[in-house]
C-alpha positions as CSV (number, residue, x, y, z in Angstrom):
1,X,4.2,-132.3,119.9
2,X,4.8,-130.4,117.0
3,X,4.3,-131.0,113.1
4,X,7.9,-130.5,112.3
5,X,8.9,-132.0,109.0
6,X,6.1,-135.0,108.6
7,X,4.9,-135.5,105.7
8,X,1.5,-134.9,104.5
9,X,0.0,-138.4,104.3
10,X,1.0,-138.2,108.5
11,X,-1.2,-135.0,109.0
12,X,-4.0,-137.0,106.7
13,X,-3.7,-140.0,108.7
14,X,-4.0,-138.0,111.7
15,X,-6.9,-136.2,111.2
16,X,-8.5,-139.2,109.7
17,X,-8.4,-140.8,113.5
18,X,-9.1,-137.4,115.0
19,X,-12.4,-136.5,113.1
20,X,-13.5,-140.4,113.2
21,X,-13.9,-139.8,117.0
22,X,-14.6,-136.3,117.4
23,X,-18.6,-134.7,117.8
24,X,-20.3,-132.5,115.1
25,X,-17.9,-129.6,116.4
26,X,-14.9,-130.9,115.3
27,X,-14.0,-127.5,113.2
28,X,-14.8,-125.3,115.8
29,X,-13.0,-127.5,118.6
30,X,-9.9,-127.4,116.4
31,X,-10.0,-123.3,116.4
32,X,-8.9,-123.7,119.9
33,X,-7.1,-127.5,120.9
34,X,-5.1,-129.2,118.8
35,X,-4.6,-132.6,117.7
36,X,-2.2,-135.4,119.2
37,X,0.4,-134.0,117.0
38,X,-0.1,-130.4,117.2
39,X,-2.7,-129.6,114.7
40,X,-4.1,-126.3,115.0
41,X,-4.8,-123.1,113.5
42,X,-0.7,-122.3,113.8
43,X,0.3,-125.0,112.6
44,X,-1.9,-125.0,109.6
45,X,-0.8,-121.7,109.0
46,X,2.4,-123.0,108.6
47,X,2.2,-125.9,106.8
48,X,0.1,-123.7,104.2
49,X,1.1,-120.3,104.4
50,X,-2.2,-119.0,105.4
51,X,-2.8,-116.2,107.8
52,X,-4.1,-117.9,111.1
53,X,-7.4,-115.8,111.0
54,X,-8.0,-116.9,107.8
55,X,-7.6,-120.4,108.9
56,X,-10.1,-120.1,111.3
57,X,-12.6,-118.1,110.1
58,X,-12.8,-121.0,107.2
59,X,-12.5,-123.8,109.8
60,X,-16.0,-121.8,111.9
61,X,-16.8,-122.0,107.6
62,X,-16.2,-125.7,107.4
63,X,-18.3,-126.1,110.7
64,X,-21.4,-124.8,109.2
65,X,-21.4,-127.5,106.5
66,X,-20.1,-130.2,108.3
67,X,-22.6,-133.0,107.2
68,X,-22.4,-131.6,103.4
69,X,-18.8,-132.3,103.8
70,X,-19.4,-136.0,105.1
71,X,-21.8,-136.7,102.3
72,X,-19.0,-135.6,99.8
73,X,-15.8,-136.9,101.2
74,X,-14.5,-133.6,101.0
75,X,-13.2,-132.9,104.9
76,X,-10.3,-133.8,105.0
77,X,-9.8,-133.3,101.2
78,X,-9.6,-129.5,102.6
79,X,-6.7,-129.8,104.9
80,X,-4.6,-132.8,103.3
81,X,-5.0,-134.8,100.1
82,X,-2.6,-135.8,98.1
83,X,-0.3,-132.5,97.8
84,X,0.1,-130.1,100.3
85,X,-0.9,-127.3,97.3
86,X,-4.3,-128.7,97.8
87,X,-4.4,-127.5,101.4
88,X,-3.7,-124.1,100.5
89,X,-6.5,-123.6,97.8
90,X,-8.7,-125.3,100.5
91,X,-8.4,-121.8,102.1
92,X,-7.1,-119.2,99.5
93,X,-9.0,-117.1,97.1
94,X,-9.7,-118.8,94.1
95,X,-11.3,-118.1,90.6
96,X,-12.8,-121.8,91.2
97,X,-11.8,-122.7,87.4
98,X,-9.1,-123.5,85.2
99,X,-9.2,-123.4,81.0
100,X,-7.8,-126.1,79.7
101,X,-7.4,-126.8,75.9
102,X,-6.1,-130.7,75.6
103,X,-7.3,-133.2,73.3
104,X,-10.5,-134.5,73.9
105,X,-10.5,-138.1,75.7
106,X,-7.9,-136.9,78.0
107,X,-10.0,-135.6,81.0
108,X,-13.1,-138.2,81.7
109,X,-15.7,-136.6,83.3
110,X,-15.3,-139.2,86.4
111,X,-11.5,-137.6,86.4
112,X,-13.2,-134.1,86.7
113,X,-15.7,-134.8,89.0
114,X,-13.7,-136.0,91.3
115,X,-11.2,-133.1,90.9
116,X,-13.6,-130.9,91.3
117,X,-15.2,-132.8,94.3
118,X,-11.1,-132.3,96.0
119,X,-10.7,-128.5,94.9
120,X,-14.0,-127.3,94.0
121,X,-12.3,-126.3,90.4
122,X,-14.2,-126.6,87.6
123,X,-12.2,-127.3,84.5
124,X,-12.9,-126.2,81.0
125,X,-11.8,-128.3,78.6
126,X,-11.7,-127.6,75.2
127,X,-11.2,-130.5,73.2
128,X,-9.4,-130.7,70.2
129,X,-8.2,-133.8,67.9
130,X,-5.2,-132.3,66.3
131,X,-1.5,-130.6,67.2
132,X,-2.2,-128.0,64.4
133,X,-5.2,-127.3,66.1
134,X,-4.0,-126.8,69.3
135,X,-0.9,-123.8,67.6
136,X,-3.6,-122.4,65.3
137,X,-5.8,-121.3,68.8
138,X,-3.5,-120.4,70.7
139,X,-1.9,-117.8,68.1
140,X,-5.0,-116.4,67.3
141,X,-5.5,-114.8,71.0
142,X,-1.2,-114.8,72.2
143,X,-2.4,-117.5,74.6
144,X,-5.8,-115.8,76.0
145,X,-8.2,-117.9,76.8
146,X,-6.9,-120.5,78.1
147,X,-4.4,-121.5,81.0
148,X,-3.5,-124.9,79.8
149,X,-2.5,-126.6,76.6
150,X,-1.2,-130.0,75.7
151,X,1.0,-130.1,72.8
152,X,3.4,-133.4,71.6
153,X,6.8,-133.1,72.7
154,X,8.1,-133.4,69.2
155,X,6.6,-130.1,68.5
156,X,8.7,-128.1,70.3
157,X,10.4,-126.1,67.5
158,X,7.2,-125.5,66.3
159,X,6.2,-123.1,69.1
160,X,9.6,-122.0,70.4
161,X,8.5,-118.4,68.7
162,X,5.2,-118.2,69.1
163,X,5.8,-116.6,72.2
164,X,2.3,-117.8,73.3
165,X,4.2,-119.8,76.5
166,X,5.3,-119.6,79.8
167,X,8.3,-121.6,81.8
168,X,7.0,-123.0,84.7
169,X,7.7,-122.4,88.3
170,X,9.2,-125.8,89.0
171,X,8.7,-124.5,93.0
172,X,5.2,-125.3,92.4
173,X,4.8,-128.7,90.6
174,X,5.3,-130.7,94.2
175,X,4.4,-133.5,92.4
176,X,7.1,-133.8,89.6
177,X,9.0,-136.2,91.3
178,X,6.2,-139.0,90.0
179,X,6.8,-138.4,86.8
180,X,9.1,-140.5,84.7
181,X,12.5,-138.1,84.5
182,X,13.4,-139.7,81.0
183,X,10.6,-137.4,79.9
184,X,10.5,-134.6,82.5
185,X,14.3,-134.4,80.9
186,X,12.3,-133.6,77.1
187,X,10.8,-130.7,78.6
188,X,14.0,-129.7,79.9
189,X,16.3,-130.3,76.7
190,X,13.5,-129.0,74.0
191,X,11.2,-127.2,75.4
192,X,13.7,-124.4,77.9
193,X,12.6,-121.6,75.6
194,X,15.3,-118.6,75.9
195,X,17.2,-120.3,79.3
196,X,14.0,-119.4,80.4
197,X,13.5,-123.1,82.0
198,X,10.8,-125.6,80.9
199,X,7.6,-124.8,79.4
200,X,6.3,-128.4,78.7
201,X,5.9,-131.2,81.4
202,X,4.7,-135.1,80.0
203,X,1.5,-136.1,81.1
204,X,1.0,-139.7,79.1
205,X,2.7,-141.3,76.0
206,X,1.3,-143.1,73.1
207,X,1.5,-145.1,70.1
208,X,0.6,-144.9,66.3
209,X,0.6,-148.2,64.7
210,X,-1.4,-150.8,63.0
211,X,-5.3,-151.6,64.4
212,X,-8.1,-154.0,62.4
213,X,-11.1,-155.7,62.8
214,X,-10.6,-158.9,64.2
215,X,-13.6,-160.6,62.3
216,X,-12.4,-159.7,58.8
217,X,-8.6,-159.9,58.7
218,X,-5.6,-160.8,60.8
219,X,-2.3,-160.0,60.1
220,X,0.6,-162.6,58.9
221,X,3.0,-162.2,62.4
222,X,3.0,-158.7,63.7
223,X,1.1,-155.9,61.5
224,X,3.7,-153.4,59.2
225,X,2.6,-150.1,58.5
226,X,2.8,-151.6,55.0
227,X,-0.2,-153.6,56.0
228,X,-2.2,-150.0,54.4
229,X,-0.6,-150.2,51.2
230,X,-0.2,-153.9,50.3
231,X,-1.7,-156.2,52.9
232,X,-0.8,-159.4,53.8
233,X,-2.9,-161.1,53.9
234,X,-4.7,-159.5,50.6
235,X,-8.0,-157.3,51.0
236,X,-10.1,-156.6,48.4
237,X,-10.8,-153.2,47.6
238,X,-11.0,-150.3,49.8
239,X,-10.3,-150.7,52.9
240,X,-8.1,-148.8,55.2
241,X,-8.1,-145.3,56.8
242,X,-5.3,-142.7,58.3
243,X,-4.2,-139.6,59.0
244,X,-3.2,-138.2,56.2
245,X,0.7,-136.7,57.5
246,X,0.3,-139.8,59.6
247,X,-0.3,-142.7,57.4
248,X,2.6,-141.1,54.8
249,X,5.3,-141.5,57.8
250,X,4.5,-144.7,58.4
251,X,4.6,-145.5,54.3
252,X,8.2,-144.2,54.8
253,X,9.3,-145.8,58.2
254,X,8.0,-149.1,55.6
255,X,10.1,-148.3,53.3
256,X,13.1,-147.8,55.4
257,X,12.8,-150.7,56.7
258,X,12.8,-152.2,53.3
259,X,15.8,-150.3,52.4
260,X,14.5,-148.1,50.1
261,X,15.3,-144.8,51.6
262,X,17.1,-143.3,54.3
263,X,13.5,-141.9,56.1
264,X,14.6,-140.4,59.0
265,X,17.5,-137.8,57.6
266,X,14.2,-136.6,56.2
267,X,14.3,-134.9,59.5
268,X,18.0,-133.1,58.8
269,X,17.6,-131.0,56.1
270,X,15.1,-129.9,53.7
271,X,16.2,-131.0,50.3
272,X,16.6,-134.8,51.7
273,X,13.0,-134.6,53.1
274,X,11.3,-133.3,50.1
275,X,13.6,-136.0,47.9
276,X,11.9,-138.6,50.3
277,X,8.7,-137.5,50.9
278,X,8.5,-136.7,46.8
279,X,8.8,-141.0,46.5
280,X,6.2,-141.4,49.3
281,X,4.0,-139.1,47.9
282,X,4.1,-140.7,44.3
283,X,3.6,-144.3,46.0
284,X,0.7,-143.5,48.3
285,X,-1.5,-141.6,45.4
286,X,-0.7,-145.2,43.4
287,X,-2.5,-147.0,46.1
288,X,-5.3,-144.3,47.0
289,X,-7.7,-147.1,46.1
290,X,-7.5,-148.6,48.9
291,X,-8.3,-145.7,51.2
292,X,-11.6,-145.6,52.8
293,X,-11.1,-142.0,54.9
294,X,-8.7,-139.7,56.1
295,X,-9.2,-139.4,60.1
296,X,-8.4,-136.5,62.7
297,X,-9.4,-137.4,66.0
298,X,-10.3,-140.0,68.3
299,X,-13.9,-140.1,67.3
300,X,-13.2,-140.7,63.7
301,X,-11.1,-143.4,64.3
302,X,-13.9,-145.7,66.0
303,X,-16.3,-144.6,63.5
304,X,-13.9,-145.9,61.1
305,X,-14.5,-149.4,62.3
306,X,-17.8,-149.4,63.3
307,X,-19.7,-147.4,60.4
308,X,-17.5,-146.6,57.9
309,X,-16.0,-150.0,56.5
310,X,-12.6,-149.7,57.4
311,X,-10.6,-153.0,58.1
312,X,-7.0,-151.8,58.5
313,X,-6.3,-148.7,60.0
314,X,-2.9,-146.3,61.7
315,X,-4.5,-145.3,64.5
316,X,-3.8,-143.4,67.7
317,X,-3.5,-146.8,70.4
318,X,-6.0,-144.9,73.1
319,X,-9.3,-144.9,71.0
320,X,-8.7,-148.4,69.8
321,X,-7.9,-149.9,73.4
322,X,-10.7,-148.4,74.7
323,X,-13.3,-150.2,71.7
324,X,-11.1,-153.5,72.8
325,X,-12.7,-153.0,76.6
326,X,-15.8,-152.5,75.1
327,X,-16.3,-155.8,73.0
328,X,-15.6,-154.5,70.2
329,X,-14.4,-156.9,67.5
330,X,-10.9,-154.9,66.5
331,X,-7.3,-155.4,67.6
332,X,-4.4,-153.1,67.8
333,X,-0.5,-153.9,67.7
334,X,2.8,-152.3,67.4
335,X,4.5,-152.9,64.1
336,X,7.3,-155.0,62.8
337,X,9.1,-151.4,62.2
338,X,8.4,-150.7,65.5
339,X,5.5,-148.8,66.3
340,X,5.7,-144.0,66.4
341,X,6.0,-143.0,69.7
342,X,5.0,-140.0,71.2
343,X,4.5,-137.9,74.5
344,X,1.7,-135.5,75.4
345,X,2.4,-132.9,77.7
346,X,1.3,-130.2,79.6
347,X,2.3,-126.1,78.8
348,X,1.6,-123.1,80.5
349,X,-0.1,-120.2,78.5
350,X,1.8,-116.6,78.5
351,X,-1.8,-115.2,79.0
352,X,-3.0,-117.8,82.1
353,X,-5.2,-115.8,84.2
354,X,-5.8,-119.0,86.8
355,X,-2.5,-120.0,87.6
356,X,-3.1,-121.2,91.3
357,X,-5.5,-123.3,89.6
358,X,-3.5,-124.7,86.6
359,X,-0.7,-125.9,89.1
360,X,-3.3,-127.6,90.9
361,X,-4.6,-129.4,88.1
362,X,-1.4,-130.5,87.0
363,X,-0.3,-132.0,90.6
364,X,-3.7,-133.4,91.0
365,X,-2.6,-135.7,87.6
366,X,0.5,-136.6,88.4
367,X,-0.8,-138.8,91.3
368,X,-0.1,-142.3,90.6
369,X,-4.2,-143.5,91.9
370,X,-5.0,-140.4,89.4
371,X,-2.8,-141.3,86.4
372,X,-3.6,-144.8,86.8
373,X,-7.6,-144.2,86.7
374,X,-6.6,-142.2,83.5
375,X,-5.4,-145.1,81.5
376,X,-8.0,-147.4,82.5
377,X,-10.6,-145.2,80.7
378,X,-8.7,-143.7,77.7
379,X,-6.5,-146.6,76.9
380,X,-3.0,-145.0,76.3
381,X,0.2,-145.0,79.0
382,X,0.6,-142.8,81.9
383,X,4.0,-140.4,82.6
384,X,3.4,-141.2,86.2
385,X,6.0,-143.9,87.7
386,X,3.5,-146.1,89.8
387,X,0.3,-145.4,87.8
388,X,0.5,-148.8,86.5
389,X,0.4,-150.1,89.6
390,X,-3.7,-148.8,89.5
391,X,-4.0,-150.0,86.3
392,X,-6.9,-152.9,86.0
393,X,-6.0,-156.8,85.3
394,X,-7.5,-155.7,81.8
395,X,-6.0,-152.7,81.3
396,X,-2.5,-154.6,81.9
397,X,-3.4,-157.9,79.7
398,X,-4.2,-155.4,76.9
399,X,-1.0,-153.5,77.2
400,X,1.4,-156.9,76.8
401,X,-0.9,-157.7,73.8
402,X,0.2,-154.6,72.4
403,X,3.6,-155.1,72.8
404,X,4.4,-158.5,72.6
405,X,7.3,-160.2,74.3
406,X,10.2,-156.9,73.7
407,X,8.5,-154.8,71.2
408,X,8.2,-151.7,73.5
409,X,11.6,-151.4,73.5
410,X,11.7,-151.3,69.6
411,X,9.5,-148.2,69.8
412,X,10.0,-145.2,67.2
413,X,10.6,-141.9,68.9
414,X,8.6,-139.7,66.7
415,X,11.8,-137.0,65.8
416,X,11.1,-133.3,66.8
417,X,10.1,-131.4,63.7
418,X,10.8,-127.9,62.7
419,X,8.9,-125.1,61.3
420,X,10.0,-125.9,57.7
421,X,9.5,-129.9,57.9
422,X,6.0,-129.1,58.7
423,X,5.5,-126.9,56.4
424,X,7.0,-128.8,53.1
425,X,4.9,-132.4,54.8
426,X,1.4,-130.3,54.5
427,X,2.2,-130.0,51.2
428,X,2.3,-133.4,50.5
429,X,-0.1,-134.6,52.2
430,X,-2.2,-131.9,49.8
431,X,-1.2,-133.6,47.0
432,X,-2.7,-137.2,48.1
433,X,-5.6,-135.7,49.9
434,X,-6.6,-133.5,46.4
435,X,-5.4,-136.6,44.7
C-alpha cells in the first residue's frame, strides 16, 4: 500500500508503531522492506525530494547511532515532525545554522534547544531591544550577517527602500496556514515591496500600556496612560519610567481622549504632527519631575521595578507578565484609552546565506505546541491560531487580567509610520530627553 496523499502526522504515526516493535536494525531493515504503508527508501524520496541513495546511505547513517538517537528523541524527528520541510533537512546538506537578529526574550533557550535537538540547527540570535536598532544593523552591512530579522509591522515604510529585504517564497512556509490571516494579510498589504510579494510574516503581538507595583499604588478603575503624568491616585515625587517616543504617544493617545487634540492625524501629514507633538512635547518637559528613567529594552523595564524605584511605568506587556509568574509584586493592564498594539514579525534578509535554514526556523515557530511554549515563557501573545490552546492555566488567568471583560477589542493599532514621522518624533523626544 502506497503513501499517496496522507498526511505527515500518518507517516509519524506509522513509524512510531513500526520502530516501537522493530530490533536495533530498524534503519538498515527499512533500506530494503517497507512499512505497512509503504515506507521505504522510494517513498521517502518522494515525499522529500531526496535522491534514493542518499536516503539510504543516511538511513545505514542513522543505523550507526541508533541508541544516541533514542536517548535524544530525535528518530523519528528525522523522517517526520511537525512539517514535512523538516524531513528534508533530516537528509540534505546543511550549513547546520541560521543568524537570527530578533529582540532578545523572543527565543528561550528551552525553545532553541529543542529546535536544535529536531534539526540539529544552531541559531544565532542577536538580541536587540529596539526597532531602530534592528534598521541601523541591517543598513550598515545591506543585510549581511544575518538571515533573519524581526521588525514591527508598523515599520514597514520605514524599510521599504532600504533594499536590505527579500519577499519570501510563500512555497516554502508549509506552515502559514497557522497563522492568524488578519495579520499574515499586514505582510501582504504593507510589506509587498515592489509587487515583489511579502517580505514580513507575524510571529506574536503585543501591548504597551500601563504596569505598577502592586504594594505601593493601585490605580482608580483601569490605569490611563495619564496615570505617568498626573496619577490618580497621587504619588509623590518621582516615580515613573518610559520609553521616551513611547511614553510621548501615550501622553497624546491621553489627550485625545480628553479632547484636546486630534492625535492620530498626527500620522497624515507632517505639519499636523509636529503641531501635535509641539503641545506634547511642552506638556511632558512640565512634568519631567516625575520621571525616574527612560527605558529600551526588556531588561530595563524589570530593573525599573525592582532596583530603580519606579512605581508606574508604560511598558512592553511581555517583560511585566513574565515578573507577574515570578511573584513579583507588580501588575499590568490595558488602559482606559485602550492599550498600543503591535505585531512582531519575521523578514528575510537580501544577503541570507542559510535560507534552507531560516524557512526551517520559521515553520518550526508557527507550530501551535511551539507558539504556545513561546508565550508561557516570555509573556506576550502568539500569531499562531491554536497556540493558546498550550498556553498554561496561568498563562490564560493572566491574560483575562490584562484585558478585562472586552478591553481587547478596544486595542490601539499602533499606525504604520513613515520615514518623515520618525524622523520629526526623534526630535522631540531630544528635546524632553536633553530637557
Amino acid at each position: 500500500m502506497g503513501l499517496g496523499n496522507e498526511p505527515i502526522t500518518v507517516v509519524k504515526r506509522e513509524l512510531d508503531i513500526f520502530f516501537a516493535h522493530t530490533e536495533k536494525n530498524f534503519f538498515l531493515n527499512l533500506t530494503r522492506e517497507e512499512t505497512s504503508r509503504g515506507l521505504n527508501p522510494t517513498t521517502i524520496s518522494d515525499l522529500t525530494g531526496i535522491p534514493r541513495q542518499t536516503v539510504i546511505r543516511n538511513l545505514k547513517n542513522l543505523t550507526k547511532n541508533r541508541r544516541t538517537l533514542l536517548k535524544r528523541g530525535a528518530a523519528l524527528a528525522a523522517f517526520a515532525p511537525v512539517a514535512p520541510m523538516f524531513v528534508k533537512n533530516a537528509f540534505a546538506a546543511t550549513s547546520g545554522e541560521v543568524n537570527v537578529l530578533m529582540w532578545g526574550e523572543y527565543l528561550p533557550d528551552s525553545i532553541l534547544a529543542d529546535f536544535k535537538a529536531k534539526t540539529g540547527i544552531t541559531v544565532n540570535h542577536t538580541k536587540i531591544g529596539d526597532n531602530g536598532e534592528i534598521i541601523a544593523k541591517m543598513k550598515a552591512g545591506g543585510g549581511a550577517g544575518f538571515d533573519l530579522a524581526s521588525p514591527t509591522n508598523m515599520r514597514a515604510l520605514q524599510w521599504e527602500n532600504l533594499g536590505v529585504l527579500a519577499p519570501f517564497d510563500m512555497n516554502k512556509i508549509t506552515n502559514i496556514g497557522n497563522v492568524n490571516p488578519g495579520m499574515v494579510a499586514v505582510g501582504e498589504r504593507d510589506w509587498n515591496f515592489g509587487g515583489k510579494g511579502s517580505h514580513w510574516v507575524p510571529q506574536l503581538w503585543g501591548t504597551e500600556s500601563i504596569s505598577w507595583r502592586t504594594d505601593k499604588w493601585t490605580p482608580d478603575g483601569l490605569p490611563s496612560f495619564g496615570d505617568l503624568w498626573e496619577p490618580n491616585p497621587g504619588i509623590n515625587g518621582a516615580f515613573m519610567m518610559g520609553r521616551t517616543y513611547s511614553m510621548m504617544t501615550g501622553c497624546g493617545i491621553w489627550m485625545h481622549h480628553q479632547g484636546k487634540m486630534d492625535f492620530w492625524a498626527s500620522y497624515k501629514d507632517e505639519d499636523t504632527m509636529r503641531k501635535n507633538w509641539e503641545t506634547i512635547t511642552e506638556y511632558c518637559i512640565s512634568k519631567k519631575g516625575n520621571l525616574v528613567k527612560f527605558w529600551s529594552g526588556a531588561d530595563p523595564q524589570k530593573q525599573g521595578f525592582t532596583s530603580d524605584g519606579v512605581v508606574v511605568g508604560q511598558t512592553w506587556d511581555g517583560p511585566i507578565v513574565s515578573m507577574m509568574k515570578a511573584g513579583e509584586p507588580v501588575a499590568y493592564q490595558t488602559t482606559d484609552e485602550g492599550a498600543l498594539a503591535w505585531v512582531d514579525g519575521i523578514t528575510l534578509s537580501a544577503k541570507a546565506e542559510n535560507i534552507d535554514e531560516a524557512y526551517e526556523l520559521i515553520n518550526y515557530s508557527f507550530t501551535p505546541e511551539v507558539g504556545g511554549k513561546t508565550i508561557n515563557e516570555i509573556g506576550y501573545n502568539s500569531a499562531v491560531i491554536g497556540a493558546s490552546d498550550h498556553y498554561t492555566d496561568e498563562t490564560k488567568a493572566i491574560s483575562q487580567a490584562i484585558y478585562p471583560g472586552d478591553t481587547a477589542s478596544k486595542l490601539n493599532a499602533w499606525p504604520p509610520e513613515p520615514p518623515w514621522f520618525a524622523d520629526a518624533r526623534a526630535e522631540y523626544a531630544n528635546k524632553f530627553e536633553t530637557a
